[in-house]
Residue, then its C-alpha position, 0 to 999 in steps of 0.5 A: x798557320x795552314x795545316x801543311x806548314x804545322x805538319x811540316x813543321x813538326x815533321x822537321x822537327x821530328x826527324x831531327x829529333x829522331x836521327x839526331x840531325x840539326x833542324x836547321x839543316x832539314x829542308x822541305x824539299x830535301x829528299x828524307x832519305x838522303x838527308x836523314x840518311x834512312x831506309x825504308x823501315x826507318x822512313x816508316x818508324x817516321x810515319x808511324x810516329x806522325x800518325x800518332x801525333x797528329x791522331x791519323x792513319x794513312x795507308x802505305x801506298x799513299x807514300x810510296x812515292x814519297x821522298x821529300x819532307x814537303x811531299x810527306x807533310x802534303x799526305x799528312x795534312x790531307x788526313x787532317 
């Protein structure tokens, strides 16, 4: 399993977790904050908690544009 699908899965995996959403319904390229229905802040406890699990620190502007789980699992995986 590449890096990206095992960040992509653990982020599905999370944010089902943590909004209390069915994992199954979570798509990699839905936009997170529509499906999770988050703001910013909450998207950002997210990241946090990612970094954490996989023991990286990515700087705020490099997901600024980030809406889709796929895009997020990318930066993530690059940090690897």
């Amino acid at each position: 399993m590449s890096d990206e699908s095992r960040v992509l899965d653990q982020l599905l995996t999370l944010a089902a977790e943590r909004f209390r959403k069915e994992r199954a319904e979570l798509d990699a390229s839905a936009d997170m904050f529509d499906a999770l229905d988050i703001d910013s802040m909450q998207a950002l406890s997210l990241l946090t908690a990612l970094e954490e699990k996989f023991g990286v620190e990515i700087p705020d502007y490099e997901v600024q544009d980030v809406r889709t789980f796929a895009e997020l699992a990318d930066v993530v995986a690059s940090r690897i």
